[in-house]
NUTOR-393529 format. One record per residue: residue number from 1; residue in three letters; x, y, z of N, C-alpha, C, CB in turn. Coordinates in pm, whole numbers. Atoms other than C-alpha are relative to their C-alpha. Last residue first. Glycine has a CB too. Layout:
<nodes>
[node NUM, 'ALA', [X, Y, Z], [X, Y, Z], [X, Y, Z], [X, Y, Z]]
...
</nodes>
This chain:
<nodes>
[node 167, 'UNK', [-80, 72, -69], [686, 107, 82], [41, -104, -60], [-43, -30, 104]]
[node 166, 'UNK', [-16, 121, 18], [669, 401, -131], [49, -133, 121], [83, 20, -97]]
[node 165, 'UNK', [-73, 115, -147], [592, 729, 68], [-40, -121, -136], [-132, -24, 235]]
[node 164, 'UNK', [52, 157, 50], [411, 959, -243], [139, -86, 92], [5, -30, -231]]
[node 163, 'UNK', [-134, 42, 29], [499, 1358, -107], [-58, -170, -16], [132, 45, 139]]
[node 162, 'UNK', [57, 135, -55], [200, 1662, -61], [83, -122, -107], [-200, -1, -17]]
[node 161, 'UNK', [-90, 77, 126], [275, 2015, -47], [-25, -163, -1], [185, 25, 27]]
[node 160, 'UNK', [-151, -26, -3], [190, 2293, 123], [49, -62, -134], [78, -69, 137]]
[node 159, 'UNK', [-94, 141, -1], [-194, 2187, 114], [132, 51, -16], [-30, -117, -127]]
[node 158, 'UNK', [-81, 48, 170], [-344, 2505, 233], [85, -122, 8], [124, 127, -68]]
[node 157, 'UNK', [-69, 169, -17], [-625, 2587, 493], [56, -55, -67], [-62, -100, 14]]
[node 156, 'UNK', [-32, 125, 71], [-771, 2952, 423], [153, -91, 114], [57, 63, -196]]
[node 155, 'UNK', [-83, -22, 30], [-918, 3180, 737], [84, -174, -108], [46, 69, 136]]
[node 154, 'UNK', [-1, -156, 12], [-1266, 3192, 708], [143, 38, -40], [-43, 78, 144]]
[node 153, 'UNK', [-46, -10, -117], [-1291, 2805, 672], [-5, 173, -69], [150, -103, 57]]
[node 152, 'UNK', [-158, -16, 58], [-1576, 2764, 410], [117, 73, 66], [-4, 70, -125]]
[node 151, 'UNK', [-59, 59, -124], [-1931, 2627, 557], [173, 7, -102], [-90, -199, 63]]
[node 150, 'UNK', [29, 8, -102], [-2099, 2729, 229], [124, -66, 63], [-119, -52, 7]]
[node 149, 'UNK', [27, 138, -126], [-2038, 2779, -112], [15, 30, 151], [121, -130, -16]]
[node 148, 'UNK', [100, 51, 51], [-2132, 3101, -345], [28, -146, 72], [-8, 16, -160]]
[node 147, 'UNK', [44, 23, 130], [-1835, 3296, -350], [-123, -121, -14], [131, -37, -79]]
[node 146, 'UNK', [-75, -103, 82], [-1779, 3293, 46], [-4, -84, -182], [195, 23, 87]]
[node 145, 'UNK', [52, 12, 85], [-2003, 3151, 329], [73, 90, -88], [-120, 7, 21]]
[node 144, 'UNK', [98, -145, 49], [-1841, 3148, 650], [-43, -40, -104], [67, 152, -31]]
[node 143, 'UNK', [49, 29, 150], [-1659, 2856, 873], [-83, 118, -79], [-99, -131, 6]]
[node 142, 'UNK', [116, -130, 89], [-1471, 2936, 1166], [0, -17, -89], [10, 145, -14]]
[node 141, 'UNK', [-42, -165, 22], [-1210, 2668, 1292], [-117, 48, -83], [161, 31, -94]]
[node 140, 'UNK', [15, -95, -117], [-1256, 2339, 1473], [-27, 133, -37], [116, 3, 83]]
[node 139, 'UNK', [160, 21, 16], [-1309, 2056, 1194], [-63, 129, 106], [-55, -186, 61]]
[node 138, 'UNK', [69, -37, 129], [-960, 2153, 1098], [-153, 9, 62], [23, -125, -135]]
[node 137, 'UNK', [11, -158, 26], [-817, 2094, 1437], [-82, 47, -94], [117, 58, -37]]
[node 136, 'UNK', [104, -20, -120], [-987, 1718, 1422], [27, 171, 37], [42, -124, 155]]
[node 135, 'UNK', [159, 18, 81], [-825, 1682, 1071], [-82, 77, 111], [-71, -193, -26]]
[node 134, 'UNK', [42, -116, 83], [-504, 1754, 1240], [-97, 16, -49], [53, 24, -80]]
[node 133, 'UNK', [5, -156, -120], [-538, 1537, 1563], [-8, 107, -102], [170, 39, 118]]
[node 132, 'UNK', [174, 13, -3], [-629, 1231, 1245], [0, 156, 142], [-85, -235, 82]]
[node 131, 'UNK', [41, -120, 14], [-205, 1320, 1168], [-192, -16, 68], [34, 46, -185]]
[node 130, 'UNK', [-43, -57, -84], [-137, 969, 1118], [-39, 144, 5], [114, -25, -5]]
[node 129, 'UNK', [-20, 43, -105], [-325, 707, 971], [129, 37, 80], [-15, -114, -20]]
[node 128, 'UNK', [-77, -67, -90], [-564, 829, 811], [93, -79, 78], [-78, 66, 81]]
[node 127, 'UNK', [26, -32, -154], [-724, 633, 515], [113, 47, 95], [-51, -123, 64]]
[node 126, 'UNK', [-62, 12, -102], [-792, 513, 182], [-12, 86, 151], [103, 8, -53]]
[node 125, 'UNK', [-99, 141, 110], [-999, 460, -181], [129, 30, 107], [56, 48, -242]]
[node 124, 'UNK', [-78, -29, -81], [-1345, 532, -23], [137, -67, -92], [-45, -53, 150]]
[node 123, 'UNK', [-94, 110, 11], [-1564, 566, -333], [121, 59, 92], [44, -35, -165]]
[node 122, 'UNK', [-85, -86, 24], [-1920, 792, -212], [157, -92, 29], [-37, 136, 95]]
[node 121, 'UNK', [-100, -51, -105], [-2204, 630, -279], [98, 68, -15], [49, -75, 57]]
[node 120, 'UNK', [-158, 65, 65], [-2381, 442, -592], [73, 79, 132], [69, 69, -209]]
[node 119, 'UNK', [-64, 148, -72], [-2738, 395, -435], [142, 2, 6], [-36, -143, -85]]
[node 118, 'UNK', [27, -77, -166], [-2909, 778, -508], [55, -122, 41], [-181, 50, 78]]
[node 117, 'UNK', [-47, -51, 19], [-2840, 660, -935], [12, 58, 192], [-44, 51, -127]]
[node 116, 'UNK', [119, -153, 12], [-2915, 354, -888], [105, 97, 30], [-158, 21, 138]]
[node 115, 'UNK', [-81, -89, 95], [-2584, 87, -861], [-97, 92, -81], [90, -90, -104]]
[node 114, 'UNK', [50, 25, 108], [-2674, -3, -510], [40, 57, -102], [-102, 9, 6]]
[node 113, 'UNK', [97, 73, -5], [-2607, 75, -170], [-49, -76, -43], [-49, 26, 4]]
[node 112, 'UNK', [66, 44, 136], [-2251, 210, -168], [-131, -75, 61], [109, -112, -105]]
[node 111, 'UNK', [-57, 118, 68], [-2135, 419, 143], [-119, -69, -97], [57, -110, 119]]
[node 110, 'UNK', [-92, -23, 55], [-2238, 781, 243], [36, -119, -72], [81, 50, 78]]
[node 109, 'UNK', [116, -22, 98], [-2538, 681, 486], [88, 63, -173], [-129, 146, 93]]
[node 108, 'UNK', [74, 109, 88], [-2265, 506, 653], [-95, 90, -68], [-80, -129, 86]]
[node 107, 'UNK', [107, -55, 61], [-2092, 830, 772], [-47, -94, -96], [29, 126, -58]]
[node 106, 'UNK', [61, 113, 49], [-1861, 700, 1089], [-134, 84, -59], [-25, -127, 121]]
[node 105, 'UNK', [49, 64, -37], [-1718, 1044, 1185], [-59, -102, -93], [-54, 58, 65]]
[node 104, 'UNK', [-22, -76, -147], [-1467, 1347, 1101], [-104, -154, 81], [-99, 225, 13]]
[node 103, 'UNK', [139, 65, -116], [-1481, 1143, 736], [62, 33, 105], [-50, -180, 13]]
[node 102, 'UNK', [-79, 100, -85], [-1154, 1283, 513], [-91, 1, 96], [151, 33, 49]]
[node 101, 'UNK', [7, -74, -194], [-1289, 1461, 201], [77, -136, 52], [-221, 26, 110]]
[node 100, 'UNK', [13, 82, -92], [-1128, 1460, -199], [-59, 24, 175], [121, -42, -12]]
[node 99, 'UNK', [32, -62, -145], [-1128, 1675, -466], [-49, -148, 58], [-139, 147, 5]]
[node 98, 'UNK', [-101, -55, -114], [-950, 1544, -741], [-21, 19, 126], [40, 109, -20]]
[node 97, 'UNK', [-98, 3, 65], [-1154, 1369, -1004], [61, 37, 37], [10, 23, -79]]
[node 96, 'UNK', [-116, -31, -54], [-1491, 1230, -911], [127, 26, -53], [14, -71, 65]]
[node 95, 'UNK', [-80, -123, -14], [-1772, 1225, -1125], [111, 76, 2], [-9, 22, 51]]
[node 94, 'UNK', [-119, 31, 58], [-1893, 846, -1201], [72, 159, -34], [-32, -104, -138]]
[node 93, 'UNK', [-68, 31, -89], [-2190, 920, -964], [144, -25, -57], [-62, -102, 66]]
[node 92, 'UNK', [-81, 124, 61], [-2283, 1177, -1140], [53, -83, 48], [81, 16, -61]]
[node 91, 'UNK', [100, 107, -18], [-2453, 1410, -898], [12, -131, -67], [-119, 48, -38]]
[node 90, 'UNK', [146, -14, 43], [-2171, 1548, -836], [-66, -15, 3], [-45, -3, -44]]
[node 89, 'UNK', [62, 0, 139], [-1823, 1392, -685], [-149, 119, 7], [-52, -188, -37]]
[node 88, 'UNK', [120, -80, 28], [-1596, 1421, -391], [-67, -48, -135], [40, 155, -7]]
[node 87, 'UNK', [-25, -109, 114], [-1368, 1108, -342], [-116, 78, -11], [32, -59, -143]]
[node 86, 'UNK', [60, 49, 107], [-1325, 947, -32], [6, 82, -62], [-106, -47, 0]]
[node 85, 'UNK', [21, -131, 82], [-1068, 960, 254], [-86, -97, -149], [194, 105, -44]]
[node 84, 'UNK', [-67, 45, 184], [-1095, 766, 543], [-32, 99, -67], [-69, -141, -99]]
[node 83, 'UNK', [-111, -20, 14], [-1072, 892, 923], [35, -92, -131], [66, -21, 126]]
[node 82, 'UNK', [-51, -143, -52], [-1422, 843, 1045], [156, -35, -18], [-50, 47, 179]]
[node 81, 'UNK', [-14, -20, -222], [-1567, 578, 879], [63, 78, -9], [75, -113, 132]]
[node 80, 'UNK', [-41, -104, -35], [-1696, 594, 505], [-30, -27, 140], [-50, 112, -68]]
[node 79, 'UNK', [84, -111, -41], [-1674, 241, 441], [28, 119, 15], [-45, -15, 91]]
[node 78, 'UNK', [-73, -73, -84], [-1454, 13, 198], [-117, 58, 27], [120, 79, -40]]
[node 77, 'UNK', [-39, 51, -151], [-1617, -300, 43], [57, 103, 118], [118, -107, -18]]
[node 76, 'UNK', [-89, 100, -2], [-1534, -212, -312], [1, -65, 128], [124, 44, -36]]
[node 75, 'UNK', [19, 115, -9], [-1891, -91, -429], [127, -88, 57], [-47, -30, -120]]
[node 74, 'UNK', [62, -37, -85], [-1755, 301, -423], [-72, -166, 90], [-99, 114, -74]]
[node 73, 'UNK', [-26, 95, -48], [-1546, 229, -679], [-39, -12, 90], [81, -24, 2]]
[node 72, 'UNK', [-36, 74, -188], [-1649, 500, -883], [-5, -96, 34], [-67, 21, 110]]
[node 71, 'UNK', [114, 69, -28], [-1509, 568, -1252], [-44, -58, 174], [19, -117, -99]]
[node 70, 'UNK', [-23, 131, 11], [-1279, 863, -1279], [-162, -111, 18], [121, -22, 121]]
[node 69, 'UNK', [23, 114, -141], [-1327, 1184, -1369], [38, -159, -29], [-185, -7, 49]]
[node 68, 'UNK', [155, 58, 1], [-1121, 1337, -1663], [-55, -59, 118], [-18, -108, -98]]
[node 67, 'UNK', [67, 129, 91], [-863, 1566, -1557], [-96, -23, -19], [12, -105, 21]]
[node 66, 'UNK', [-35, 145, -64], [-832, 1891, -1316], [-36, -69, -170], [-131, -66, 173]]
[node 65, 'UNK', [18, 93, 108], [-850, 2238, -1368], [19, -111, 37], [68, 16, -104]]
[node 64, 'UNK', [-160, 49, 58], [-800, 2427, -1017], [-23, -82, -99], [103, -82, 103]]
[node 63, 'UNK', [-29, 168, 7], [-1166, 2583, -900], [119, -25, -81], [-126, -89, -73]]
[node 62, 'UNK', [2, 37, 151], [-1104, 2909, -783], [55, -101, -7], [56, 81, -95]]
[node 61, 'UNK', [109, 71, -10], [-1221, 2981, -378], [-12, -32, -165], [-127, 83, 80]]
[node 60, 'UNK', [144, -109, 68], [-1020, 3301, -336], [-130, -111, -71], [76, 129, -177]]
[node 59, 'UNK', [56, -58, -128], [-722, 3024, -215], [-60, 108, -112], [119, 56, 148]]
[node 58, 'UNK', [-127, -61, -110], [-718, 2719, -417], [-72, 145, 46], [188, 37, -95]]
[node 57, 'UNK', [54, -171, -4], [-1012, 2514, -502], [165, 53, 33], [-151, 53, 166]]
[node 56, 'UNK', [32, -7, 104], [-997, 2122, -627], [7, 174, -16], [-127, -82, -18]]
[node 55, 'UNK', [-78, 53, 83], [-788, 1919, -307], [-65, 52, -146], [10, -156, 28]]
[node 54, 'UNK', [-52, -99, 57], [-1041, 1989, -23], [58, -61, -117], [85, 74, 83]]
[node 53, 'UNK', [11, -1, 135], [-1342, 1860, 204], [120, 80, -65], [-133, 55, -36]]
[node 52, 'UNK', [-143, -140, 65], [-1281, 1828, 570], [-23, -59, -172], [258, -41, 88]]
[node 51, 'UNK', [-88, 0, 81], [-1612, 1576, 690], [64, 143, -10], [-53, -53, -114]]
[node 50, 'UNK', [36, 80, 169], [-1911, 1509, 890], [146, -1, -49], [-121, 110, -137]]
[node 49, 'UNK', [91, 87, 1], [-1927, 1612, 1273], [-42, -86, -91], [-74, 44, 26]]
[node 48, 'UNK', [-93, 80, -81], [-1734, 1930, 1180], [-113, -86, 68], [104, 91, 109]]
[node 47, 'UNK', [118, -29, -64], [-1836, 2077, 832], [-4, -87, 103], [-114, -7, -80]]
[node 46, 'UNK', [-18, 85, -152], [-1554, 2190, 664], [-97, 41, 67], [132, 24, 95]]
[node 45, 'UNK', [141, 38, -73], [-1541, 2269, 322], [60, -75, 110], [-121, -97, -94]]
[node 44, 'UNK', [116, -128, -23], [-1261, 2463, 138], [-143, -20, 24], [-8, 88, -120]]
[node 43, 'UNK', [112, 115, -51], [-955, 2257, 274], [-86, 132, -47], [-10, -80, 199]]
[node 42, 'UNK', [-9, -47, -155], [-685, 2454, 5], [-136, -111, 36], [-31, 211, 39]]
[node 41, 'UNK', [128, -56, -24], [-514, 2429, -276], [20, -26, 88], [-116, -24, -47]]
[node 40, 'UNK', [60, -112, -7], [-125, 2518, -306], [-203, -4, 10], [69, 72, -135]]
[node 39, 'UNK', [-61, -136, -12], [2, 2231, -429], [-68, 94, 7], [73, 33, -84]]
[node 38, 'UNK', [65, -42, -141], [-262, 1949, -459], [106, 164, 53], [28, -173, 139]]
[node 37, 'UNK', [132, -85, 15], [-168, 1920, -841], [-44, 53, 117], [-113, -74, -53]]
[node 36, 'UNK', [-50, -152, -36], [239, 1857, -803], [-152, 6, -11], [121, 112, -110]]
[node 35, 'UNK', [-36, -66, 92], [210, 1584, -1044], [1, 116, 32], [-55, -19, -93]]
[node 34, 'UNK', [-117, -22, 94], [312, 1322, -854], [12, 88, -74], [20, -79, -72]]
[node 33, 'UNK', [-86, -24, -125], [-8, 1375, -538], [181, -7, -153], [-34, -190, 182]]
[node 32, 'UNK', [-11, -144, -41], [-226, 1423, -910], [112, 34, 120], [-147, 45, 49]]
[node 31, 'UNK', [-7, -72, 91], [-145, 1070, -1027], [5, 123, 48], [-84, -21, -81]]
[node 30, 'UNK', [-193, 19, -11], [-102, 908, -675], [35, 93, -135], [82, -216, -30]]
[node 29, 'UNK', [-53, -122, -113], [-467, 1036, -636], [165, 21, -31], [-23, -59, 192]]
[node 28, 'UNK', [83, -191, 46], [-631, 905, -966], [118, 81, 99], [-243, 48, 91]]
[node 27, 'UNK', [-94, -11, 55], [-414, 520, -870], [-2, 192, -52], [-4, -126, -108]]
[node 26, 'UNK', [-128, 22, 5], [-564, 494, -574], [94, 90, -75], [10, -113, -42]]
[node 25, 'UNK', [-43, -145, -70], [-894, 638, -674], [117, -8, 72], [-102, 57, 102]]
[node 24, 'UNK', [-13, -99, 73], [-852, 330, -972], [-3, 151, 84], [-103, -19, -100]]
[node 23, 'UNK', [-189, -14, 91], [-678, 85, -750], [-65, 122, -81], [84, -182, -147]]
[node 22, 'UNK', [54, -120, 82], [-972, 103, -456], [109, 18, -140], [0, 154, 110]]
[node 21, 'UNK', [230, -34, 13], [-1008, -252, -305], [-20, 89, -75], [-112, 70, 148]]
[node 20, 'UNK', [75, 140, 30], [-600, -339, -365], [-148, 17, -20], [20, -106, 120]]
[node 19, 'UNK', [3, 33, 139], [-471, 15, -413], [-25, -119, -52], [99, 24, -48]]
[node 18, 'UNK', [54, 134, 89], [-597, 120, -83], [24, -70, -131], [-108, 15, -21]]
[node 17, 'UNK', [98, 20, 107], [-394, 457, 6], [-27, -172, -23], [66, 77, -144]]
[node 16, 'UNK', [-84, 110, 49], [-235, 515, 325], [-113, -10, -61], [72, -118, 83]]
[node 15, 'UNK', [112, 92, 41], [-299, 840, 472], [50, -100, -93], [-116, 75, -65]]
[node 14, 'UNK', [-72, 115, 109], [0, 1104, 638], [-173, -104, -33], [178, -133, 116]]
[node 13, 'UNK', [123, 98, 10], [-164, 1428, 762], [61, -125, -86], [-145, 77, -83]]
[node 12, 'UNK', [-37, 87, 123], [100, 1707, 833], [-103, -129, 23], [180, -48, -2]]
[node 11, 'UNK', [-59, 122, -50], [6, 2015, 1027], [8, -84, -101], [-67, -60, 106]]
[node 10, 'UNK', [25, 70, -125], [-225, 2304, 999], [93, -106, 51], [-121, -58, -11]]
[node 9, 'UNK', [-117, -63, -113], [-29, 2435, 710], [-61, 67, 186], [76, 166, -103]]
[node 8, 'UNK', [107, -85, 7], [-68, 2131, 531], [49, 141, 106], [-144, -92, 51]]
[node 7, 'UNK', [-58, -93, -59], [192, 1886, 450], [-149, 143, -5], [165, 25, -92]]
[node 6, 'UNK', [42, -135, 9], [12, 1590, 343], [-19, 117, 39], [-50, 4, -12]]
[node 5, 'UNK', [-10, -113, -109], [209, 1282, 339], [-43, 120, -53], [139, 24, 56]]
[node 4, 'UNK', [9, -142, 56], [105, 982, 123], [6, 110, 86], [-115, 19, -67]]
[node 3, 'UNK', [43, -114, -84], [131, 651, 147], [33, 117, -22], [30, -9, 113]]
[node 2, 'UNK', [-80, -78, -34], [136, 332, -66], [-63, 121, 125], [48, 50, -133]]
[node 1, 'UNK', [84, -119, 0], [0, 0, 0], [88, 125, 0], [-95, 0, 122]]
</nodes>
């Protein structure tokens, strides 16, 4: 499994990616964490009791181009519990393409049901497993409403930089 350190400038958040259950948001993330894409955005949803949402906005709240989505994997057996990371999407469920959250709590109503369009879930493709005290700062700080989304820290939350741990 690889891992992934995510220098933030709350603190550093290491997460170990799934590439056995999840290989394609695996492989999506390791793509963007190599290509330098998380640089410089920011967490720009946080809603504490649910999830830290970031990895598509940088700071003034402009969305960062990204790729094609990927297909979700949302069916692989992984849950949204508190301290995995899944992939944002749309209403599409085959959406997702950068932005990613990290579950503040066990959010089954989040995981796969079915392959309807309100069934397909949200594809966990790893998980915390150091840093989870930073997330839990995150979920702490003043949220406002700016350009048109909600619950958005007041003062920005930036990825620094973020480094692919081979083991």
């Amino acid at each position: 499994m690889s891992k992934v350190i995510i220098e933030t400038t709350m603190g550093n958040i290491t997460v170990e990616l799934d590439d056995e259950k999840a290989p394609i948001g695996a492989e999506n993330f390791i793509h963007y964490v190599m290509d330098g894409f998380y640089k410089d955005t920011i967490f720009h949803r946080i809603i504490p009791n649910f999830m830290v949402q970031g990895g598509g906005m940088v700071e003034g709240m402009q969305e960062k181009a990204s790729g094609d989505s990927i297909e979700n994997e949302a069916d692989n057996g992984l849950k949204n519990d508190r301290g995995t990371l899944a992939y944002a999407r749309t209403g599409d469920p085959h959406s997702a393409t950068t932005q990613f959250f990290i579950n503040l709590k066990d959010n089954d109503f989040l995981n796969h049901t079915g392959k309807n369009v309100q069934g397909w879930g949200y594809a966990v493709f790893g998980k915390v497993t150091d840093g989870m005290d930073v997330v839990d700062a995150m979920a702490k700080v003043e949220t406002t409403n700016r350009m048109g989304h909600q619950d958005v820290p007041v003062d920005d939350i930036t990825i620094v930089k973020t480094t692919l741990i081979e083991d």
